[in-house]
mmCIF file of the N, C-alpha and C atoms, coordinates in Angstrom:
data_MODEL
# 
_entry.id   MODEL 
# 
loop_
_atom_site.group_PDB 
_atom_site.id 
_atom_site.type_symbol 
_atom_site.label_atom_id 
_atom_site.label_alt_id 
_atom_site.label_comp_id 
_atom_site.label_asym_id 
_atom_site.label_entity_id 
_atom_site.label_seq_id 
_atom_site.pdbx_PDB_ins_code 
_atom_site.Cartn_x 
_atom_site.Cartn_y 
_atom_site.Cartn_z 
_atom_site.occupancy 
_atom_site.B_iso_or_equiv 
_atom_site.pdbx_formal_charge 
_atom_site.auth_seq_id 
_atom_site.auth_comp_id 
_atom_site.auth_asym_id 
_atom_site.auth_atom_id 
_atom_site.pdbx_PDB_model_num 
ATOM 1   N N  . UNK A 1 1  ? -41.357 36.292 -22.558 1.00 0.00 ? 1  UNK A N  1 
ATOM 2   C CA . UNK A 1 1  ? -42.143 36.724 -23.698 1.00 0.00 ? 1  UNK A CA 1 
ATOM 3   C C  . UNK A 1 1  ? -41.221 37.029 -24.879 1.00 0.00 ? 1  UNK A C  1 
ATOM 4   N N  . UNK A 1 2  ? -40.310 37.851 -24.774 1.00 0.00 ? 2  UNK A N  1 
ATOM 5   C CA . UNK A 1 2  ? -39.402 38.328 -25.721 1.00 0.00 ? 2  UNK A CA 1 
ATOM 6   C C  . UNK A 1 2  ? -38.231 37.306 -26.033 1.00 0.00 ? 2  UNK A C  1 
ATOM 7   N N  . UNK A 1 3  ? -37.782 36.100 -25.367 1.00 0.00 ? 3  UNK A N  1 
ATOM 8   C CA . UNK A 1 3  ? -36.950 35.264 -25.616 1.00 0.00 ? 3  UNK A CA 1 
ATOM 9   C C  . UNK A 1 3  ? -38.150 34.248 -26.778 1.00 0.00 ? 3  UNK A C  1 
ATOM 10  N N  . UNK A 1 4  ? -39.134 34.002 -26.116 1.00 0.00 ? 4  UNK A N  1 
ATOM 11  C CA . UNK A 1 4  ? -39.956 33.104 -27.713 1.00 0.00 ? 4  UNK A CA 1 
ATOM 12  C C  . UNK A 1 4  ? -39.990 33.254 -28.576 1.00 0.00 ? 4  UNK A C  1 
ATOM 13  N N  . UNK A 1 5  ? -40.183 34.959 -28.798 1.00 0.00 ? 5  UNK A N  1 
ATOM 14  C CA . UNK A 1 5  ? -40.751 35.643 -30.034 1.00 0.00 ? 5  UNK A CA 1 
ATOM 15  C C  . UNK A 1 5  ? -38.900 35.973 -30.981 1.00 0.00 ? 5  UNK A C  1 
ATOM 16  N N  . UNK A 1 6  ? -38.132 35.650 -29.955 1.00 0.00 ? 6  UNK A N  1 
ATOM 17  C CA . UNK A 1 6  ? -36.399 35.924 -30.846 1.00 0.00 ? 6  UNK A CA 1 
ATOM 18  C C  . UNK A 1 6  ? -36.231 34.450 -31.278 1.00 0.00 ? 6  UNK A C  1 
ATOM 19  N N  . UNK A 1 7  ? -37.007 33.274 -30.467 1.00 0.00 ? 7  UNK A N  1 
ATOM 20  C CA . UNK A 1 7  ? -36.823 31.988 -30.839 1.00 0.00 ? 7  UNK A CA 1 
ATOM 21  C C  . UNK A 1 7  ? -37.520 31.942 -31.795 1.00 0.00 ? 7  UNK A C  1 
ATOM 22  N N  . UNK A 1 8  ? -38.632 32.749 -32.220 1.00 0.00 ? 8  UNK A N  1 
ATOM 23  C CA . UNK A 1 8  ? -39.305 32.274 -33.015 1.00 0.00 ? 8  UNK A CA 1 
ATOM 24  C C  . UNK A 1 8  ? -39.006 32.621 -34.666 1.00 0.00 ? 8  UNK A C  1 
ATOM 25  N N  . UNK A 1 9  ? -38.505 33.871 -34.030 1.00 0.00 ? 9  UNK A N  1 
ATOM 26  C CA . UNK A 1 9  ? -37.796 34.710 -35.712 1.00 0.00 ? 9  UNK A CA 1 
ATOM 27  C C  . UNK A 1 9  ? -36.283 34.084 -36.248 1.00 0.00 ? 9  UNK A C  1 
ATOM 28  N N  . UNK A 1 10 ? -35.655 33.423 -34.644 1.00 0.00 ? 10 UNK A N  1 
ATOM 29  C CA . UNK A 1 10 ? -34.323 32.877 -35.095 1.00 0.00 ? 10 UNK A CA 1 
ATOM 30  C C  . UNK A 1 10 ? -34.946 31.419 -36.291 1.00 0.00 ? 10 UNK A C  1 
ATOM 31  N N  . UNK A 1 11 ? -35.580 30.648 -35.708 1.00 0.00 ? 11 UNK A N  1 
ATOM 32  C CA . UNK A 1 11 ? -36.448 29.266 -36.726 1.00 0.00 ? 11 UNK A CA 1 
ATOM 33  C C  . UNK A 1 11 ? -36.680 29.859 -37.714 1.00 0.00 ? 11 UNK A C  1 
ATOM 34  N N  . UNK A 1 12 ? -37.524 30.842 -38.137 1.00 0.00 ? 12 UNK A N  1 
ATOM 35  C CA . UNK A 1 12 ? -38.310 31.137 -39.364 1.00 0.00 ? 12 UNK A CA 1 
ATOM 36  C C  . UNK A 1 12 ? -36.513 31.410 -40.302 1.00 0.00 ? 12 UNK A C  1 
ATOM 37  N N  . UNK A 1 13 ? -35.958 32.293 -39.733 1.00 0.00 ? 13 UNK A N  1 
ATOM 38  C CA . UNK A 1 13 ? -34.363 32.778 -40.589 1.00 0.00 ? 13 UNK A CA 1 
ATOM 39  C C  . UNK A 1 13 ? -33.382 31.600 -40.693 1.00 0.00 ? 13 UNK A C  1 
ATOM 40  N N  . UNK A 1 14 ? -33.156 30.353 -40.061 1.00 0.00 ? 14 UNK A N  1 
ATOM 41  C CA . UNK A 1 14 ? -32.417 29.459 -40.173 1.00 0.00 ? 14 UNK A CA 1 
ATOM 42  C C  . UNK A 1 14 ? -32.950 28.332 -40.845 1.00 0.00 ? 14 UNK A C  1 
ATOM 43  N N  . UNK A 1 15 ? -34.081 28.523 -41.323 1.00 0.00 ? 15 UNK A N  1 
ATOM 44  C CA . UNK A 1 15 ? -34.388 27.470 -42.675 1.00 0.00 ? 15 UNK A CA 1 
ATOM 45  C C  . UNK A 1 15 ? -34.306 28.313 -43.776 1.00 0.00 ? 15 UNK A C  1 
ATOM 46  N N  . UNK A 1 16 ? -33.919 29.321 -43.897 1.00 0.00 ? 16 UNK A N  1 
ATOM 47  C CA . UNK A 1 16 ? -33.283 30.156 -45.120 1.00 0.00 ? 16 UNK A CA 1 
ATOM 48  C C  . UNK A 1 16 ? -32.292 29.309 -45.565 1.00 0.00 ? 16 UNK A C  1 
ATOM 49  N N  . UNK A 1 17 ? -32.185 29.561 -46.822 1.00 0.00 ? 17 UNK A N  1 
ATOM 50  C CA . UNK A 1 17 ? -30.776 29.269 -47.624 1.00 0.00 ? 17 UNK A CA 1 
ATOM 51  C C  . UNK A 1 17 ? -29.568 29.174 -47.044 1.00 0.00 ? 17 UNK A C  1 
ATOM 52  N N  . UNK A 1 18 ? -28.050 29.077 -47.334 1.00 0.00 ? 18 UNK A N  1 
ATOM 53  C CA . UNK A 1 18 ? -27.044 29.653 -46.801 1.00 0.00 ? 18 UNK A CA 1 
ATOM 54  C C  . UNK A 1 18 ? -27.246 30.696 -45.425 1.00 0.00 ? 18 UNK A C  1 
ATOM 55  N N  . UNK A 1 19 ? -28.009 30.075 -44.653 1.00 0.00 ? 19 UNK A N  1 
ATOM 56  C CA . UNK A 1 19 ? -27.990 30.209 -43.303 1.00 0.00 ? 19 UNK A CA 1 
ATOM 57  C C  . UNK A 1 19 ? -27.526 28.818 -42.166 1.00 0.00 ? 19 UNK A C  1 
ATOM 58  N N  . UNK A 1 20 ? -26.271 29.338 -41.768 1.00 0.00 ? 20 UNK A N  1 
ATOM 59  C CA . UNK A 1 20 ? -25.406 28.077 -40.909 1.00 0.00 ? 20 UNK A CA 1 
ATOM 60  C C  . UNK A 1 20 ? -25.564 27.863 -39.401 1.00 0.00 ? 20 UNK A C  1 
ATOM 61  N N  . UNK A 1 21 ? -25.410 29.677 -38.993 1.00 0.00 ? 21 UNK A N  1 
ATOM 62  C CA . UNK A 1 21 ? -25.388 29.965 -37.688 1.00 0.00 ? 21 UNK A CA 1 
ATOM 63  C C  . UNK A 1 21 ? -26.371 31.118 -37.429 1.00 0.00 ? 21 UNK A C  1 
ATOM 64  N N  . UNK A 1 22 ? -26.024 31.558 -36.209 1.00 0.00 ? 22 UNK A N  1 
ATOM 65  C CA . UNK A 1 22 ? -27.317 32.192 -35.736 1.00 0.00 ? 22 UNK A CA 1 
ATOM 66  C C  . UNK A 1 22 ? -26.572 33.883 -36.568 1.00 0.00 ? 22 UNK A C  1 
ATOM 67  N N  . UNK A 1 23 ? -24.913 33.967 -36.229 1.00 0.00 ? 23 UNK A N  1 
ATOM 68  C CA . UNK A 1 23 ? -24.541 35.002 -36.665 1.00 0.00 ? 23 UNK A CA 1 
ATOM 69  C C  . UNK A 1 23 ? -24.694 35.406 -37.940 1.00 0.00 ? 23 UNK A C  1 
ATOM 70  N N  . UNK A 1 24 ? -24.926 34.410 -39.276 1.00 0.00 ? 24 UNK A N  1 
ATOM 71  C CA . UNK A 1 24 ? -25.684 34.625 -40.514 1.00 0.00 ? 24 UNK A CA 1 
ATOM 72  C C  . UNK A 1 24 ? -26.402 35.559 -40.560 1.00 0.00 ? 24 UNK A C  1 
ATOM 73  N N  . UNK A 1 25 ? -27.718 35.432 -40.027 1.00 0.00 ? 25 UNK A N  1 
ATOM 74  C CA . UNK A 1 25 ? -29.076 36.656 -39.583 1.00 0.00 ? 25 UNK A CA 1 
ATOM 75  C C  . UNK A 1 25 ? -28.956 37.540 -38.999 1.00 0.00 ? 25 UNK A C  1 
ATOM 76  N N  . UNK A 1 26 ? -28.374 38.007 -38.087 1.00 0.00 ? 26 UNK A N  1 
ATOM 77  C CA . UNK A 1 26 ? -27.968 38.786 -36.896 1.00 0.00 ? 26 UNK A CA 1 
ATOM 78  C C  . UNK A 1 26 ? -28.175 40.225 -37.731 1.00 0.00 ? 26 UNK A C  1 
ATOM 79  N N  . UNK A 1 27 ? -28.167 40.353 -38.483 1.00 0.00 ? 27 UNK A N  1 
ATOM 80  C CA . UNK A 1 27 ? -28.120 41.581 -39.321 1.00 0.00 ? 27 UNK A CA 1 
ATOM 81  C C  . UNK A 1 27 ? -29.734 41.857 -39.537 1.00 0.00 ? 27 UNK A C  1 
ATOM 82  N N  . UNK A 1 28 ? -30.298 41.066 -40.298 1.00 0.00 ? 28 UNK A N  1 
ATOM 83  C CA . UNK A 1 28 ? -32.138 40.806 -40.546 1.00 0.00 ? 28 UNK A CA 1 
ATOM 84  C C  . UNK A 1 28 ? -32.423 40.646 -39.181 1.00 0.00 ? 28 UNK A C  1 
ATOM 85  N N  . UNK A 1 29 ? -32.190 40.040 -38.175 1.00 0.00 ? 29 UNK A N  1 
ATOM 86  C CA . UNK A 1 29 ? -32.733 40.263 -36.679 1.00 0.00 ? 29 UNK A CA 1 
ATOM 87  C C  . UNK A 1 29 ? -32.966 41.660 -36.219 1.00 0.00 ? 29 UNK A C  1 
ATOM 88  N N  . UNK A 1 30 ? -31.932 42.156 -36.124 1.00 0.00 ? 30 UNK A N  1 
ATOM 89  C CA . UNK A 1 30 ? -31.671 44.061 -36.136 1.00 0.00 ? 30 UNK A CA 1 
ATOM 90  C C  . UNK A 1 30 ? -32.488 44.682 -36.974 1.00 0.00 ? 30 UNK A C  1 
ATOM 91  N N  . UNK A 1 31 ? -32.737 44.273 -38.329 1.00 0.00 ? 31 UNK A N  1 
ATOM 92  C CA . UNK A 1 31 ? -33.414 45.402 -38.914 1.00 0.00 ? 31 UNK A CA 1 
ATOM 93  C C  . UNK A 1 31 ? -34.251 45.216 -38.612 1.00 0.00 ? 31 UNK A C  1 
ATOM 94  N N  . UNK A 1 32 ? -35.152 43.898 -38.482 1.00 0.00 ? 32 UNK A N  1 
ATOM 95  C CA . UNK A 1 32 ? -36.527 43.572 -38.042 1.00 0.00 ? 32 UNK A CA 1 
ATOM 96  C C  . UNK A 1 32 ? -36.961 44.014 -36.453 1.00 0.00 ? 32 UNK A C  1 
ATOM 97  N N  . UNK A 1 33 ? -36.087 44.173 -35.606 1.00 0.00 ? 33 UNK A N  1 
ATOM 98  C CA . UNK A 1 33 ? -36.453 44.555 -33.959 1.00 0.00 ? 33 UNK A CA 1 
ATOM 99  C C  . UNK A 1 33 ? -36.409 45.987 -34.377 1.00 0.00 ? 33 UNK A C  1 
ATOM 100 N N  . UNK A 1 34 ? -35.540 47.088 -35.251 1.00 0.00 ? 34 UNK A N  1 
ATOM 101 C CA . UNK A 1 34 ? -35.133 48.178 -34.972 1.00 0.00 ? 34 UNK A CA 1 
ATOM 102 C C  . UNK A 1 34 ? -36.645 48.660 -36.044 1.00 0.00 ? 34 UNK A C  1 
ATOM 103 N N  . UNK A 1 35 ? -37.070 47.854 -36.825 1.00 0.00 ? 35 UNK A N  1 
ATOM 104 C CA . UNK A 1 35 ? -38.735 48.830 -37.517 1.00 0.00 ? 35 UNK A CA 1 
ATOM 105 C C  . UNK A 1 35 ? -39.563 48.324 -36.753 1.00 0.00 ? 35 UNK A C  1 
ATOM 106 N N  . UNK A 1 36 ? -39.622 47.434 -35.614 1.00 0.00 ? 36 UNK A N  1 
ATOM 107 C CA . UNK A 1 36 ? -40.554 47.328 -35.097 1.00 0.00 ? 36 UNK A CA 1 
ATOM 108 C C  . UNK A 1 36 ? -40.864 48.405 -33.904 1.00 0.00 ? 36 UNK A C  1 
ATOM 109 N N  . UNK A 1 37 ? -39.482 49.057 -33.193 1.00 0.00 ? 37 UNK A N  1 
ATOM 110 C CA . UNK A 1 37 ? -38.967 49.950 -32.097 1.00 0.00 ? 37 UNK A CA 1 
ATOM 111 C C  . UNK A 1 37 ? -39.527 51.187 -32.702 1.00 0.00 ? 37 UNK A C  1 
ATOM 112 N N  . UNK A 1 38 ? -39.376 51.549 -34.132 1.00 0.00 ? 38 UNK A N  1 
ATOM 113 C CA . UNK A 1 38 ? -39.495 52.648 -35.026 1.00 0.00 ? 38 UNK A CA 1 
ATOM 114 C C  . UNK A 1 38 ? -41.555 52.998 -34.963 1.00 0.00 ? 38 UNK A C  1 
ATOM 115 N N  . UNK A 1 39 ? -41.708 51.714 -35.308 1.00 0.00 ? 39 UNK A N  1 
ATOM 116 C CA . UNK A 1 39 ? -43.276 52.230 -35.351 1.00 0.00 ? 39 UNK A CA 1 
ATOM 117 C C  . UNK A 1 39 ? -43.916 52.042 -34.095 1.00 0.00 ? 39 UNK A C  1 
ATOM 118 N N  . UNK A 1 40 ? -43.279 51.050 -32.860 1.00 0.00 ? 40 UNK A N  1 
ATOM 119 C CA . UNK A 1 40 ? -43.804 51.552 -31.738 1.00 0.00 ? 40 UNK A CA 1 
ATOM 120 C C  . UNK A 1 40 ? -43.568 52.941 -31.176 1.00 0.00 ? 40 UNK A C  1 
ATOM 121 N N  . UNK A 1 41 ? -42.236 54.011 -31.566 1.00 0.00 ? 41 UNK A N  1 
ATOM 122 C CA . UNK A 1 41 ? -42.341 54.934 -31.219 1.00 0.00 ? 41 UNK A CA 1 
ATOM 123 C C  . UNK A 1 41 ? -42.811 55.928 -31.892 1.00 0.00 ? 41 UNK A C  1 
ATOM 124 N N  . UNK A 1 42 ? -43.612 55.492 -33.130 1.00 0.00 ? 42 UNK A N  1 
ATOM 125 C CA . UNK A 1 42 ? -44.166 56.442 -33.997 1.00 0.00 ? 42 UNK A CA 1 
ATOM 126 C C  . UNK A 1 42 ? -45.682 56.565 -33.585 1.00 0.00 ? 42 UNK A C  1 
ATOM 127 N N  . UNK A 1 43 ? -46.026 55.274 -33.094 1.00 0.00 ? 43 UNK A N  1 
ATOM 128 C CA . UNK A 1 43 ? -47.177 55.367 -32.376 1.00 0.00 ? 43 UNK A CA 1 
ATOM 129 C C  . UNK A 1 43 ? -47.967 55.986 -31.215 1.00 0.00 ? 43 UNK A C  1 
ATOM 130 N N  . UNK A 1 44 ? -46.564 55.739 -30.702 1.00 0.00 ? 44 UNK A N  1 
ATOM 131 C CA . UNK A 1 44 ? -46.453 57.053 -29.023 1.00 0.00 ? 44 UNK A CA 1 
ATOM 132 C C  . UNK A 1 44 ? -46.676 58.228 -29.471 1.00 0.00 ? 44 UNK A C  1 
ATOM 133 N N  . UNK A 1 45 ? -45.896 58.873 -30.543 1.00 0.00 ? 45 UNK A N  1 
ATOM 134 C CA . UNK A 1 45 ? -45.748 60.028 -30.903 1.00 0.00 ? 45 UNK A CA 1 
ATOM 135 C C  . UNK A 1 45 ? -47.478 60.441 -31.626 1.00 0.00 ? 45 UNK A C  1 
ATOM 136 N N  . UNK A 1 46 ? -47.920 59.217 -31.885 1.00 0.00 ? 46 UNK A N  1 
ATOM 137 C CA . UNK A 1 46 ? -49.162 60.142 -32.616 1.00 0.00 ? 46 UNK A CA 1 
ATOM 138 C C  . UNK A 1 46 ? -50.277 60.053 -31.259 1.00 0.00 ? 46 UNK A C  1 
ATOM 139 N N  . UNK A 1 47 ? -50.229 59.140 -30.548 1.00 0.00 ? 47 UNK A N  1 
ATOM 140 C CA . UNK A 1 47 ? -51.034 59.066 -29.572 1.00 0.00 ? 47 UNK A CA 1 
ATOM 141 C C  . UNK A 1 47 ? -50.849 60.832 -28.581 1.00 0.00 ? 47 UNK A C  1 
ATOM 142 N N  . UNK A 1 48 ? -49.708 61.145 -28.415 1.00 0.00 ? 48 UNK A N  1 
ATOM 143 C CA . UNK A 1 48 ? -49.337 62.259 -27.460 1.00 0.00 ? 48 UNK A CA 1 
ATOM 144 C C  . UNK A 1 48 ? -49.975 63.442 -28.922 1.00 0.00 ? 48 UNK A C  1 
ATOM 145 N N  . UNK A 1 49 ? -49.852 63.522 -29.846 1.00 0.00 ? 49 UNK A N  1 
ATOM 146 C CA . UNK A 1 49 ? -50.612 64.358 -30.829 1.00 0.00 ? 49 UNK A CA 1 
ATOM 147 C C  . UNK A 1 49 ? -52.026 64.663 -30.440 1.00 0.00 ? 49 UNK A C  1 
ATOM 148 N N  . UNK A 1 50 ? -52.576 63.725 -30.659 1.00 0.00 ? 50 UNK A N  1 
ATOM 149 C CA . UNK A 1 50 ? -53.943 63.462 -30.507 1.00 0.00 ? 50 UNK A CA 1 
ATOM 150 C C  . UNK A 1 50 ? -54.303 64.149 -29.117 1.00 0.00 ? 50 UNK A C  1 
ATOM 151 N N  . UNK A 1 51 ? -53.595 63.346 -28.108 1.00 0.00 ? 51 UNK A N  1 
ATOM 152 C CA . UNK A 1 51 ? -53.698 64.278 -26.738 1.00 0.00 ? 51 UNK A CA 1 
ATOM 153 C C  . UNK A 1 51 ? -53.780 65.438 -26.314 1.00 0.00 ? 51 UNK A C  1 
ATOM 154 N N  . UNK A 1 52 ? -52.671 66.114 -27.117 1.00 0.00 ? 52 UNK A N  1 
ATOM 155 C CA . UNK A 1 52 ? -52.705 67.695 -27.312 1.00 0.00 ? 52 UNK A CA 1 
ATOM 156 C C  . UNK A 1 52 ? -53.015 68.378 -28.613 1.00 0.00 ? 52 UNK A C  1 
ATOM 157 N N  . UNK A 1 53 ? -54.212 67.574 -29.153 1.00 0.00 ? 53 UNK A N  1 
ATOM 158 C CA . UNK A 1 53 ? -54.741 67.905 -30.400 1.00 0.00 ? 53 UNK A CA 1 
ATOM 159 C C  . UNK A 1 53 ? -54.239 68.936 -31.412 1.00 0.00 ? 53 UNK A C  1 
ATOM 160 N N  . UNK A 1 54 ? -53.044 67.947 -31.827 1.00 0.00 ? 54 UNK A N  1 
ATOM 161 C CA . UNK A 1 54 ? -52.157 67.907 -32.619 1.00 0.00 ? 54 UNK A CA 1 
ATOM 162 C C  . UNK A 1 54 ? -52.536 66.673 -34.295 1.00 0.00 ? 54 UNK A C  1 
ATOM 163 N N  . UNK A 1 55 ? -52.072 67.388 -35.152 1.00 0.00 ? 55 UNK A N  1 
ATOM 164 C CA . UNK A 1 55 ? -52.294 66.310 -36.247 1.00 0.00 ? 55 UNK A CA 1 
ATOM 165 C C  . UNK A 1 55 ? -51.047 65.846 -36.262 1.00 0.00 ? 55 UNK A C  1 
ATOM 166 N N  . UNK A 1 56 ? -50.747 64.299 -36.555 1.00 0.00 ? 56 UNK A N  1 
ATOM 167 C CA . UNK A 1 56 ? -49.499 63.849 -36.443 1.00 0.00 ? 56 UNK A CA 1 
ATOM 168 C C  . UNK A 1 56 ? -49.301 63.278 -37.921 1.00 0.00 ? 56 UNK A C  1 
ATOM 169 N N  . UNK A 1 57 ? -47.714 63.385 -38.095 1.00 0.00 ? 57 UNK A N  1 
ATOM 170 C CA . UNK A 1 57 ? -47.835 62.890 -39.538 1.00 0.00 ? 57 UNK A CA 1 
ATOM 171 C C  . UNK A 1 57 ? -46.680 61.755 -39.627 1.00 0.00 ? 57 UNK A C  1 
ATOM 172 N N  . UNK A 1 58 ? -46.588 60.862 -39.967 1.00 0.00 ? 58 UNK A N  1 
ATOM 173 C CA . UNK A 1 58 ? -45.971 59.554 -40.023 1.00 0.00 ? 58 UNK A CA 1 
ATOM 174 C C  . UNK A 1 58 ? -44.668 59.601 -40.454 1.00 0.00 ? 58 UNK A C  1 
ATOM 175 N N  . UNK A 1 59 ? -43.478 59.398 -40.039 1.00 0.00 ? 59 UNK A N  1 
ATOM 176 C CA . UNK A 1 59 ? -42.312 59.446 -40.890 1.00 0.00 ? 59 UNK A CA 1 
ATOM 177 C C  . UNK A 1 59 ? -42.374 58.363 -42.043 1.00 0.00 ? 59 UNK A C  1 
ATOM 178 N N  . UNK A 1 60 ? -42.766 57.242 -41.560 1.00 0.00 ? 60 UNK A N  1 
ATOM 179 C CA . UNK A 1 60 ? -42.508 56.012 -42.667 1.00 0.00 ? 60 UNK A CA 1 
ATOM 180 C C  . UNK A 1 60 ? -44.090 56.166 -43.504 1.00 0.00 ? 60 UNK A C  1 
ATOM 181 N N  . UNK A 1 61 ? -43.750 55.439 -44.858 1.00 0.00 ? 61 UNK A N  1 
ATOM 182 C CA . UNK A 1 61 ? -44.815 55.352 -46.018 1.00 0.00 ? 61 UNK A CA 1 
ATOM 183 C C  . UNK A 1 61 ? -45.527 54.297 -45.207 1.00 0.00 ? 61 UNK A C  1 
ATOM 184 N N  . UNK A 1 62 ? -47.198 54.146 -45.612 1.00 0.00 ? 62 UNK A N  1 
ATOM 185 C CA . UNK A 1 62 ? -47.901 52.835 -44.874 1.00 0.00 ? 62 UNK A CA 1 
ATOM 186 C C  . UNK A 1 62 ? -47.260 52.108 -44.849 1.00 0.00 ? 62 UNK A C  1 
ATOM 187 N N  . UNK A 1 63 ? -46.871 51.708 -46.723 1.00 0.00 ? 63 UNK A N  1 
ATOM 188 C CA . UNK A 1 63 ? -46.348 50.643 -46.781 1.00 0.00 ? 63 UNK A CA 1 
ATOM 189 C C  . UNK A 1 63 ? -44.990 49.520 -45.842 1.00 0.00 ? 63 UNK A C  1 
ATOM 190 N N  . UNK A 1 64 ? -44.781 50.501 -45.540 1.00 0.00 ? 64 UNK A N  1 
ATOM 191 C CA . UNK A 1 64 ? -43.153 50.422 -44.467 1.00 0.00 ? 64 UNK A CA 1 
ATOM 192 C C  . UNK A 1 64 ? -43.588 49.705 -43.208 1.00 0.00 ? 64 UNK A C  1 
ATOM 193 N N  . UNK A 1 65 ? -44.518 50.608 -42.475 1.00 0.00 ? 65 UNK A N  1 
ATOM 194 C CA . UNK A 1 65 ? -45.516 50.193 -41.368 1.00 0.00 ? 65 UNK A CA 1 
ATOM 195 C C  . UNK A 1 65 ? -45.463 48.789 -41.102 1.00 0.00 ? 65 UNK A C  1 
ATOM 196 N N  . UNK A 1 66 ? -45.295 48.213 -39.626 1.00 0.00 ? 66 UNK A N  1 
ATOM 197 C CA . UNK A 1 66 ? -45.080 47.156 -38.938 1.00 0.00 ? 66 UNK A CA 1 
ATOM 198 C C  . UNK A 1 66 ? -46.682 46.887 -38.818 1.00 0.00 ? 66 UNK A C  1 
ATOM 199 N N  . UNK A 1 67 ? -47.688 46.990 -38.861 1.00 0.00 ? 67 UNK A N  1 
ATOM 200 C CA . UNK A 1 67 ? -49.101 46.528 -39.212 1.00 0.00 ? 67 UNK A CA 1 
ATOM 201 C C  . UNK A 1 67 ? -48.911 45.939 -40.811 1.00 0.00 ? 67 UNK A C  1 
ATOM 202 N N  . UNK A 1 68 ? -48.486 46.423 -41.451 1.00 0.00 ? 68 UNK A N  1 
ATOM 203 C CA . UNK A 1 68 ? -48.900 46.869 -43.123 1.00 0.00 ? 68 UNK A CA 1 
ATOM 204 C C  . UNK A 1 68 ? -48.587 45.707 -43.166 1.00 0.00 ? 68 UNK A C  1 
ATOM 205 N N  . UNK A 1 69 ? -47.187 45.293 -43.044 1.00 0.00 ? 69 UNK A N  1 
ATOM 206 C CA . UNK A 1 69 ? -46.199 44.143 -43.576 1.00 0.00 ? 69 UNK A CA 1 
ATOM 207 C C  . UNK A 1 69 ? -45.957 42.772 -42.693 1.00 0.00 ? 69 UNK A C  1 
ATOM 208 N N  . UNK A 1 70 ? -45.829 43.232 -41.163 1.00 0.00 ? 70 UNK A N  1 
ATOM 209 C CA . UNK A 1 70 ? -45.617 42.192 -40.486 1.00 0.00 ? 70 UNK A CA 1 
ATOM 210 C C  . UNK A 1 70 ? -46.973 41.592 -39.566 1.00 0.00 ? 70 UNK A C  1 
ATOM 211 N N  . UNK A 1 71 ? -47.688 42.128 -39.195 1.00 0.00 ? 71 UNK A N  1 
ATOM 212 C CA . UNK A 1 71 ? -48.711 41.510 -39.150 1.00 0.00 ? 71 UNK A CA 1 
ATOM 213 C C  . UNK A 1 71 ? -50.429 42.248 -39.879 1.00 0.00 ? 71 UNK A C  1 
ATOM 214 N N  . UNK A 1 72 ? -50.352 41.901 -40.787 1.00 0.00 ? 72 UNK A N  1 
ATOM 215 C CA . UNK A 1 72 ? -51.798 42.028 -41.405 1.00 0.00 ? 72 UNK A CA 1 
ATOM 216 C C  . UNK A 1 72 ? -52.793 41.735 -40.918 1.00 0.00 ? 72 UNK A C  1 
ATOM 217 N N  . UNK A 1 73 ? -54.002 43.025 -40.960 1.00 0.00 ? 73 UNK A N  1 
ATOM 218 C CA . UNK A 1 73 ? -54.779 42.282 -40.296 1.00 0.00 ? 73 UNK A CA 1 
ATOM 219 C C  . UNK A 1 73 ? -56.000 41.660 -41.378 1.00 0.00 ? 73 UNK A C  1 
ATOM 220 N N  . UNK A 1 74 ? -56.040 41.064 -42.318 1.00 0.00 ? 74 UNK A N  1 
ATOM 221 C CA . UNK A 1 74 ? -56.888 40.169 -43.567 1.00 0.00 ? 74 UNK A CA 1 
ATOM 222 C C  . UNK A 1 74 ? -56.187 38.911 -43.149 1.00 0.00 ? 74 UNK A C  1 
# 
């Protein structure tokens, strides 16, 4: 599952510009896995809120948000 979805982000980044090798991106790979890690654990965190009826409050702006930007739902 997770080897497609790195195949799939490596394709989309290597028809970039001045992109040669895979080590080019390797940097945008990271930031993109590490906000996706960020709002899955921001999600945990509001779910366990809710549980112990707690109001939870978001570190990142919507806008930031791995819904908002990377997959939309319109």
């Amino acid at each position: 599952m997770f080897e497609q979805l790195f195949k799939n982000i490596d394709n989309i980044l290597h028809t970039d510009s001045g992109c040669g090798t895979e080590l080019d991106y390797v940097e945008q790979t990271s930031w993109i896995l590490f906000l996706k890690y960020l709002d899955d654990l921001e999600e945990d965190k509001k779910k366990s809120a809710i549980l112990s009826g707690k109001k939870y409050e978001y570190i990142l702006s919507p806008e930031y948000r791995w819904n908002t930007w990377a997959c939309p739902k319109n």
